[in-house]
N, C-alpha and C positions, 0 to 999 in steps of 0.2 A: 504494500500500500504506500503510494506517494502523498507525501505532504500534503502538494497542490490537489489530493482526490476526494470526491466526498460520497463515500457509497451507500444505498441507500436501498431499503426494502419495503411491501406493503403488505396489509393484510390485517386478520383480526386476530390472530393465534400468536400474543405479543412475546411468552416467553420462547418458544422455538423460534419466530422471527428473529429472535435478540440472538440465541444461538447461533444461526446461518448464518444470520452478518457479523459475527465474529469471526466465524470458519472462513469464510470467502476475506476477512482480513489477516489470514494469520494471526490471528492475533494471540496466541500462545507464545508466539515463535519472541514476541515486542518483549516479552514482561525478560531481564534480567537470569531472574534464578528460580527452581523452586519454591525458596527459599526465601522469596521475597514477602516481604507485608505489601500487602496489597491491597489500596486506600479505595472504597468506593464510595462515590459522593452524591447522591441521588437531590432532587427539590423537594423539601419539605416544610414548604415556606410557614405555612399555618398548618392544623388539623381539618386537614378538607380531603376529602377522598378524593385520587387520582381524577375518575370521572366527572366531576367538577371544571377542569382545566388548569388547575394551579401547582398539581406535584406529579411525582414524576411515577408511573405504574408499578406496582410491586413484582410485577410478572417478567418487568424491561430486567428488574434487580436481580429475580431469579434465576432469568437464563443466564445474565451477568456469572452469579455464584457457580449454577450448574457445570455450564463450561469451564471455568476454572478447574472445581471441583474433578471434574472428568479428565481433566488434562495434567491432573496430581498434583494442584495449587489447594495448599490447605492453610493459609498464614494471610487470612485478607479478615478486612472490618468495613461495616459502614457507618459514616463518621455525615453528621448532620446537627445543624445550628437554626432551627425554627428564628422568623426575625423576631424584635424587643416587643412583647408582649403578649405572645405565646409560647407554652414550656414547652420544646423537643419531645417530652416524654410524652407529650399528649398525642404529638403527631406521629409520632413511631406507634400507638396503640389505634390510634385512626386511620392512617392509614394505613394498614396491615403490614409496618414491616416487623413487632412486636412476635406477629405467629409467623413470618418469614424465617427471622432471626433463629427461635427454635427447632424450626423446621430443618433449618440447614446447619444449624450449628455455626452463626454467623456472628461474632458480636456485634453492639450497636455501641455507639461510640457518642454523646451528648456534649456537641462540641461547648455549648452552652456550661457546662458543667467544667470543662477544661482547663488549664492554665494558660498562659497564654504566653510567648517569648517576642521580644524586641527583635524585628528581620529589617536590614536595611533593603528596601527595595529603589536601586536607585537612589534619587537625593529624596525619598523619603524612607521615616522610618516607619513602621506598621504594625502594630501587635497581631503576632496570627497564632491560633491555637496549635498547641505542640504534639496535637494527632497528626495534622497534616505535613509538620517535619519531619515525623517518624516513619511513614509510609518509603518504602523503595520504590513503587508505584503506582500513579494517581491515573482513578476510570472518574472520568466527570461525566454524570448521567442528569443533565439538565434538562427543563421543560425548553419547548419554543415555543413563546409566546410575546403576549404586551408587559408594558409596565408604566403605569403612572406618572413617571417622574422620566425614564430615561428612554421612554418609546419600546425598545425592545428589552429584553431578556434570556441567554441564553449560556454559554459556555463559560466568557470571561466572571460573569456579575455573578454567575452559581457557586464561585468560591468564596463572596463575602459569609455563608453561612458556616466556614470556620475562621470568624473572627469570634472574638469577646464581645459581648453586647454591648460594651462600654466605646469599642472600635467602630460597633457598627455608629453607634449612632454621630461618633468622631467624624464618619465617612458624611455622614451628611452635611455636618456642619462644614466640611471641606467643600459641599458641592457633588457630592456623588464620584462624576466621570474621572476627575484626577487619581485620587486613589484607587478607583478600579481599575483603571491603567497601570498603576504601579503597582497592587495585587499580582498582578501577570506576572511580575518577575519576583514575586515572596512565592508563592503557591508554582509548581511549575505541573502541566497535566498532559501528561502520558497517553491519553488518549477519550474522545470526547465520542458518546455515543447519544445521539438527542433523542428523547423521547417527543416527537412530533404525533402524536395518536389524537389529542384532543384538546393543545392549550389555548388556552382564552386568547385571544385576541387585544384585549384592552386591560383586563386586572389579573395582574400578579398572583393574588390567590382565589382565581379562579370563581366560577358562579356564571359566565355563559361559554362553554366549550365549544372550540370549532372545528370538527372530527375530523380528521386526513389520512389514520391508520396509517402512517409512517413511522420510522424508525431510521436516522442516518446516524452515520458512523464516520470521523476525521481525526487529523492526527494537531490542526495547526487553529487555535483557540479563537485566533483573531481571524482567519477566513471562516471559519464556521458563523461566526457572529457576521459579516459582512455578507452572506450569503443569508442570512437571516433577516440581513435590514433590506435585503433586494425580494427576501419573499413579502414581508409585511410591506410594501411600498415604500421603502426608505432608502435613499441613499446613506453610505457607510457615515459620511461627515453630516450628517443629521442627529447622529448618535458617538457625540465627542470623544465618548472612552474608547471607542474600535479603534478611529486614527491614529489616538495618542498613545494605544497599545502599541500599533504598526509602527510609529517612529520612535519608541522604548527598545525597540529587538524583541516583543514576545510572539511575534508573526507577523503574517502579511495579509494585508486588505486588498489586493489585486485579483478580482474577479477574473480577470483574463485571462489566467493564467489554472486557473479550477476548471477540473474536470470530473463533471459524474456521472458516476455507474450504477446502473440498475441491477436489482440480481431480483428473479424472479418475474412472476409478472405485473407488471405495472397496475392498479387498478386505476378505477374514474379518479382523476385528480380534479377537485372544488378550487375552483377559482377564489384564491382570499378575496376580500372585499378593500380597496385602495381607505374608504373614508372611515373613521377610528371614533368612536363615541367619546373617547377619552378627551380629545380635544374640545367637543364640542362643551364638556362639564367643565375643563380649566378655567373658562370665563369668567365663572362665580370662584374663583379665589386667589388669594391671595399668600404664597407660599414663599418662605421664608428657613431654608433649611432644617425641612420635616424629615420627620422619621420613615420609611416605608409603609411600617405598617398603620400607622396614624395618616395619612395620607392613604394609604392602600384602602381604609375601611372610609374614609370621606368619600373618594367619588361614586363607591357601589351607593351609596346614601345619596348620594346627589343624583343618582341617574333612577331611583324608583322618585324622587320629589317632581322628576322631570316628564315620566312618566304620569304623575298625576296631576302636572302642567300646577304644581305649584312653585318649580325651580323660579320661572320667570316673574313672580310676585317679588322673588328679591332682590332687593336696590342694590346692598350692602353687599363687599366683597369679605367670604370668609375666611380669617385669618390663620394659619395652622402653622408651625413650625419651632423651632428654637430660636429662630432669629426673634422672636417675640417675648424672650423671657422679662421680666422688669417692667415694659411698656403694658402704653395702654390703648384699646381703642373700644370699636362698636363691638363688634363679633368674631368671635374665636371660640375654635374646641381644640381641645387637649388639654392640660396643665399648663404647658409653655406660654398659654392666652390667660392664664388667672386674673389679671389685671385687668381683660376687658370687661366692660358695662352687661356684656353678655356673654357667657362661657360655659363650655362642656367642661370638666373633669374629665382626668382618667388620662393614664399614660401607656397603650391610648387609650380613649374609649372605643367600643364596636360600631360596626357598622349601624345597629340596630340603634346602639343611644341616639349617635349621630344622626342617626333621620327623623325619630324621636322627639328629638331636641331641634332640630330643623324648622319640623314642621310645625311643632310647637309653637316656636319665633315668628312663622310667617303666618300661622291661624291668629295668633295674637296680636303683632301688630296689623294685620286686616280689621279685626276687630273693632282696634283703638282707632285706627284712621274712618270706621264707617260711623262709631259713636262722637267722634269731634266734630265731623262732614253733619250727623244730626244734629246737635249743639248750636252749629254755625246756622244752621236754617233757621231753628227755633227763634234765634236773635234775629 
């Protein structure tokens, strides 16, 4: 298998699919030694069942393990870091890598729970959990999907989940794209196999799934994700962290030079849709170096308000992030907004308070504007 190749399979039979595009990679032949620890990295963003669109199939992970397993690799973990406000343990018991684990005699590795070492990457430096130094060999088993904050999500961004949550939320305040660029050279990954079978399209964890029953497999982190922003409508510099990967040395963003291979037979491929809900929700806010998943649970809330054509009742932009600590304004959720006149709690809160609380705001002040609007006539 060449760098520049991205091979690729279809079908609904996900963990034997996962096995044949191993075989057809050699992929026994990559790993070192018997002998190696062998890091497997699956998306486990939240506790949401694969079907959903936001993590990544138990079935991809098993023929991952099987294969191994079969080819006399017995010294592998999977190693996962839910983001800042959901515990890992919950999403390894939701979604099923908990009876996986057992099943195969796999550990499960709570990067969350981890220590975490000083890596310079580049001229920065980066706390990264000390599972992921440990490993001889890193299988990065990411979703292809959206994301809120940085358009897409695939190969590079699925190694923030072994950071420390204290890092992650670092990353934000940095801006996101800079340090996921400079992750590519702390984390280095062996080999990237996507699970494409049904990610969302717009939210990171998941809630409208966009089915494709794919599965690809590549060796080079930065053209997987470049070939990622050309399936979702994007060019590569739309999405800052691919570029500034490719100008770090952790791969290459040249399309033109990828080439892919089908193995099996091709079924009906669903044309993605070029226009992204996602955007159309960003209008109503105003973000300030948010968390993922405080942002991740905002716009599923913004998009059922929008549905029920109450989004556009509001005037006010809402405020969400860290850059909002101390200050004050109109509206804000999170904690980071405590200071505003109107404020959710909760670090984060869900999606559910958020809409909650939402709609709350906008029943009320309709309210108050219809009983002044009577007042005024009375006079």
């Amino acid at each position: 298998m060449k760098k520049t190749e991205i091979i690729q399979i279809q079908g609904t039979d996900y963990k034997e699919m996962t096995k044949q595009l191993l075989e057809e990679c050699s992929f026994a032949t990559r790993i070192p030694s018997k002998n190696s620890l062998i890091g497997i990295k699956p998306n486990l963003v939240a506790p949401v069942p694969a079907e959903f669109g936001g993590t990544t199939h138990p079935e991809v992970v098993a023929g991952i393990v099987e294969y191994l397993q079969e080819h006399g690799f017995t010294r592998m973990q999977i190693m996962e870091g839910s983001w800042v406000g959901d515990k890992t343990e919950e999403s390894f018991d939701v979604c099923g890598y908990r009876t996986l684990s057992e099943q195969y005699g796999v550990p499960l590795v709570d990067a969350q729970k981890e220590k975490s070492v000083p890596v310079q990457c580049g001229d920065m430096e980066l706390q990264i959990c000390e599972c992921a130094r440990k490993v001889d060999f890193m299988i990065n088993v990411p979703v292809m999907k959206g994301h809120c904050q940085t358009k897409i999500t695939c190969a590079l961004k699925n190694m923030k989940g072994l950071l420390p949550n204290k890092e992650k939320r670092h990353f934000h305040a940095m801006g996101l794209h800079r340090p996921i660029a400079h992750l590519g050279l702390g984390i280095h990954q062996d080999f990237i196999l996507v699970d494409n079978i049904c990610g969302d399209l717009d939210f990171e964890d998941g809630g409208n799934p966009f089915v494709m029953n794919r599965l690809f497999a590549g060796l080079d982190p930065v053209l997987i994700d470049a070939y990622v922003c050309a399936e979702l409508h994007y060019r590569a510099a739309d999405v800052p962290y691919v570029k500034m990967a490719e100008e770090l040395g952790v791969g290459s963003a040249d399309l033109t030079q990828l080439s892919i291979r089908q193995i099996g037979e091709e079924g009906e491929k669903r044309e993605i849709p070029a226009k992204r809900k996602i955007v159309e929700l960003q209008d109503a806010v105003e973000e300030v170096e948010s968390c993922s998943a405080c942002y991740g649970y905002l716009i599923p809330a913004l998009d059922r308000l929008k549905e029920e054509e109450l989004l556009q009742e509001l005037d006010e932009k809402i405020c969400i992030g860290q850059g909002y600590r101390g200050k004050h304004g109109a509206l804000g959720v999170g904690s980071c907004t405590s200071g505003f006149a109107s404020s959710l709690k909760g670090c984060p809160p869900t999606d559910e308070q958020m809409y909650e609380f939402l709609k709350k705001y906008i029943v009320d002040k309709r309210k108050a504007e219809t009983e002044n609007s009577a007042r005024g006539e009375k006079r």
